[in-house]
N, C-alpha and C positions, 0 to 999 in steps of 0.2 A: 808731510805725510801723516795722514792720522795713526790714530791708536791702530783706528781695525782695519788699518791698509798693513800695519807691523806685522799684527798677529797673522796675518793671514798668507802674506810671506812666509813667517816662520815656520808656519804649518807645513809651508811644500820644502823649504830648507831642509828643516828637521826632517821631514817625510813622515812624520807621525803625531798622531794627537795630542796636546798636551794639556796640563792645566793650566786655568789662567782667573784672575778675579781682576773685578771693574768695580768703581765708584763710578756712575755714569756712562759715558763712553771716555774712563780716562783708566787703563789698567794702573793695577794696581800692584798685582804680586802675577810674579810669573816661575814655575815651576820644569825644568826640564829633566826631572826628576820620576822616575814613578814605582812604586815596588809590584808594580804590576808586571813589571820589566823584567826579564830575568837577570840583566846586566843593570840594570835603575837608572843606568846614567841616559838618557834617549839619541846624545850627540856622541856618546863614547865611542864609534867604530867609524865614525865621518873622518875626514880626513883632515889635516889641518888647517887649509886654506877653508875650505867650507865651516871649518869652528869659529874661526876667525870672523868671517863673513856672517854667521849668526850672531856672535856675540855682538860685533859694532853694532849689526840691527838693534838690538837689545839695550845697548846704551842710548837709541833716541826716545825708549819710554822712559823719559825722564820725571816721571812723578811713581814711578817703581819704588815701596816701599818693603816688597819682602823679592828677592830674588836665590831660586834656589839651582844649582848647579852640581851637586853632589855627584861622585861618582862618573862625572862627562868627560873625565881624565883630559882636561882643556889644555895642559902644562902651560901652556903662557896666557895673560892677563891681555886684554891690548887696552891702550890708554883712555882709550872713548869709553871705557865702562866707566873713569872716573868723573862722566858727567850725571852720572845717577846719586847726585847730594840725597835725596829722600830718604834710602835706605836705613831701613831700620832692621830689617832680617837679613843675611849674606851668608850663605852656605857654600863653602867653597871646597869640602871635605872629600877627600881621593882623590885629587885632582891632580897630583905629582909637582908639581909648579916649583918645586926648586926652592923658590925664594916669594915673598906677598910685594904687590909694589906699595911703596910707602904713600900713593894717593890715596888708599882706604882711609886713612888717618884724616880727609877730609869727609867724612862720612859723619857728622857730629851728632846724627839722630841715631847712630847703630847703638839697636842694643843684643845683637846676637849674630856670633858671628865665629862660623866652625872654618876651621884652619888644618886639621886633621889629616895624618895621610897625605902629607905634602912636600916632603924629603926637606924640612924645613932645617936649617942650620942655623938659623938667626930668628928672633923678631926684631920689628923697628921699635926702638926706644920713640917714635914721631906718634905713636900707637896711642901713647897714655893721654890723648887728646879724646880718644872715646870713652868720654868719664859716663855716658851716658850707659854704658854697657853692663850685661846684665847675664850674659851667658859667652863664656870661652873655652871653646875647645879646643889643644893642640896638641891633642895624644897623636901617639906613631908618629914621631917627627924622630928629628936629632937635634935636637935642640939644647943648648951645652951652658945657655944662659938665659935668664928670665931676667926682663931690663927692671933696673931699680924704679924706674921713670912710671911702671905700671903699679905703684901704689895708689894710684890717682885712681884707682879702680875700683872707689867704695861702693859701687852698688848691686858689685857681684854678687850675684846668686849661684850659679853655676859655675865650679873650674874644673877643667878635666888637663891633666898633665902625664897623663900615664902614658909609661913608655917612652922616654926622651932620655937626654944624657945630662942631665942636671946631677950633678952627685948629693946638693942639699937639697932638701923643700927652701922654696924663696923665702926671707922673712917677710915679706910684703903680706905673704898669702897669710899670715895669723893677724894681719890688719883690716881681714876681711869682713869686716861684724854683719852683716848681710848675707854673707855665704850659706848656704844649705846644703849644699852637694858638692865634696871637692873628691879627684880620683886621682892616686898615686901609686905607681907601681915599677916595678921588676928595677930597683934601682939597687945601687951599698948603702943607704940607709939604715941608720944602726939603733936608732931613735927616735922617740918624735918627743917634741923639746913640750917642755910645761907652757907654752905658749899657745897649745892647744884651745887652751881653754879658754880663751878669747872668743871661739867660733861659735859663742851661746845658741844660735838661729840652727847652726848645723843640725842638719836630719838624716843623711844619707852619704856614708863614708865609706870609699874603697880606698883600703894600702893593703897591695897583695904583692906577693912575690919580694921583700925584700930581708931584711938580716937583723928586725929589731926581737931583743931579746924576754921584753916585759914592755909593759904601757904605764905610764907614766900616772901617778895620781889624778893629774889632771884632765884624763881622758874621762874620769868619771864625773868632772863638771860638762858635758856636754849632753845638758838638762832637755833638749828636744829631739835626740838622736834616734829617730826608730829603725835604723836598719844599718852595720856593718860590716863589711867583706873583710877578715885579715888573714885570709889561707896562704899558704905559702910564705910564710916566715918563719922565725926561730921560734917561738913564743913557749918558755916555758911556764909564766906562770899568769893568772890576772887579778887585777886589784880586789880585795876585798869592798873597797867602793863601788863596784859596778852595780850595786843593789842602788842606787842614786839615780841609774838611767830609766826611769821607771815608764817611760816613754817607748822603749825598745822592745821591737816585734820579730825583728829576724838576726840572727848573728852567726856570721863563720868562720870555724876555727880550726876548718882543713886542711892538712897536712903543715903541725907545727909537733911542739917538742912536750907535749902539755901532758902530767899526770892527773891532773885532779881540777876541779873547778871551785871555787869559792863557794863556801855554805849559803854565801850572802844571796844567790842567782836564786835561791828558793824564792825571793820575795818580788821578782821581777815580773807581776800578773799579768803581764800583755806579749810576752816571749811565745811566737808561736812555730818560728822556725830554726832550729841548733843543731847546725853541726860540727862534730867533732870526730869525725872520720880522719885517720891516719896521722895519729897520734902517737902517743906512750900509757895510755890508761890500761892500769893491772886491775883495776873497778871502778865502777860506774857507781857517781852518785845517789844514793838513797830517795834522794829529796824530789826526783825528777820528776814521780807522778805529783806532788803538790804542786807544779808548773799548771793552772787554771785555762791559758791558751793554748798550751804546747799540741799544734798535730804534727808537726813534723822532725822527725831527729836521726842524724846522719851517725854512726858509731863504728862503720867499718876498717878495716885493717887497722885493729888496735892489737895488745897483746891478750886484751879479754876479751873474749866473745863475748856477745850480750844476749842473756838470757832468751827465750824462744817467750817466755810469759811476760817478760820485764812489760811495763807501760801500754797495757790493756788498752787503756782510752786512749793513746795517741793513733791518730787514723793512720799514719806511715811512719814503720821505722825501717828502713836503711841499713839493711844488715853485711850484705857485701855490696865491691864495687860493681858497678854496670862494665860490663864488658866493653861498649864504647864507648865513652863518656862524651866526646864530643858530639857524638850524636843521641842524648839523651834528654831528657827536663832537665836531670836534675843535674849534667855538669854543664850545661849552661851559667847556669850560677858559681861555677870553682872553675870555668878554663876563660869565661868572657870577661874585659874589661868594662862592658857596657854596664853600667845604671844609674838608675836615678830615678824620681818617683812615677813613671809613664811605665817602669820594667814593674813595680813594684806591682801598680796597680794589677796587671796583667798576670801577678804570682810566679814570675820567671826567676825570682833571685830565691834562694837556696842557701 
């Protein structure tokens, strides 16, 4: 059966268009995905013998190197997909599945591969066989342990962990020298250990929601970091070092326990978004208009109101809360776990 006898079944399967890419007449990547969709997933409401029955189709395009399934709530895997060796993109994100089967681990070219949203309790320690890997996601799980075995994972760029039942951050993941975007959240996390500062590449940091009370000296060696999420924590106070990130454009520090900010943040020339909405601040920094990028600054529900004059040249200041926040711009950025530099670009983080 050729490629475009596949597709073309698929098409009455599915019962709707989909995307698809060719090198020749040999596909290549197959998406059953679309946001075009109001549900995204395009197989989500078929039944499950008919999921079934597409997926196996699916496994005889065997030179399938990106396959995306997001959102098609599949719950079960069937075994013929582990004839697709090629794979190098695997989206397998809201999919409920319970559990991943341990043949992915035969996928040796993956280098992205979303896990997310999939009542996960376990991974397989058989995993750290995709040293080739470069993007992991396995936020909204349950997941209670991260295998030691996935040190092997030097060429991570991308890890998203938020939302699991880890009580530490792994140590594996400060062995990440490649990382740039790692996300952690809503955990008892009471610390993040001076080992941070290994993550030198790191650009783009969420730790939200958890119980740390100060950052560590060594968060201010993370010499390429332009953007940090850490709202909802304890944070009373920040290192006088943060004047060192001199690379950082956005930071937030919503709803923590903060009276004052480090004199040192005057010298941070490229900060152009800070907030510090629902706080403990009795006043506001002096220095703020000497912030050279600053347009945007969040300062609500403190115990000082912020002047009506304060910070002329910044194009939006943030004076109360938005009535709904999750239907807003700007609590997109303080209620979502998403980002990374695609959100950034698009001005969504806050």
């Amino acid at each position: 059966m050729s490629d475009a006898a596949i597709i073309s079944e698929l098409r009455r399967l599915v019962g709707t268009d989909f995307r698809y890419e060719c090198v020749g007449e040999t596909v290549v990547a197959l998406f059953l995905t679309s946001d075009d969709d109001i549900f995204q997933g395009l197989i989500r409401h078929h039944t499950a013998t008919e999921k079934h029955e597409i997926l196996c189709l699916i496994a005889k395009l065997t030179s399938l190197r990106v396959l995306d399934l997001r959102r098609c709530m599949v719950y079960q895997l069937p075994s013929a997909l582990s004839a697709l060796l090629e794979l190098q993109h695997l989206d397998l994100g809201s999919n409920f599945l319970g559990e991943v089967p341990e043949w992915i681990s035969r996928f040796r070219h993956l280098e992205y591969l979303n896990l997310a949203v999939n009542k996960l309790q376990r991974l397989p320690p058989s995993f750290s066989a995709l040293q080739q890997l470069r993007t992991l996601l396995v936020h909204k799980n349950e997941i209670s342990i991260f295998p030691v075995e996935y040190a092997a994972f030097q060429q991570l760029d991308y890890l998203n962990l938020y939302l699991n039942q880890m009580r530490t951050i792994p140590d594996c993941v400060w062995s990440y020298r490649s990382l740039r975007t790692f996300s952690w959240g809503l955990s008892s996390v009471k610390s993040i250990p001076d080992e941070i500062a290994n993550l030198k590449q790191l650009r783009y940091l969420t730790f939200v929601g958890n119980k740390i009370r100060d950052l560590p000296d060594a968060f201010c060696e993370l010499e390429n970091l332009v953007a940090t999420r850490l709202h909802k924590n304890q944070l009373e106070s920040i290192p006088e070092r943060i004047s060192q990130l001199s690379k950082l454009e956005q930071i937030t520090l919503y709803q923590n326990n903060l009276r004052e900010l480090p004199t040192s943040m005057r010298s941070l020339a490229r900060l152009q978004k800070l907030n510090i909405a629902w706080n403990k601040f009795e006043r506001y920094p002096d220095w703020l208009e000497e912030l050279p990028a600053l347009s945007w600054f969040a300062v609500f529900q403190n115990p000082c109101a912020y002047p009506a004059q304060g910070l002329a040249k910044v194009r939006e200041v943030i004076r109360e809360r938005p009535f709904n926040a999750r239907h807003t711009k700007f609590a997109d950025s303080v209620t979502e776990e998403k980002f990374g530099p695609e959100l950034i670009r698009r001005g969504s983080f806050v």
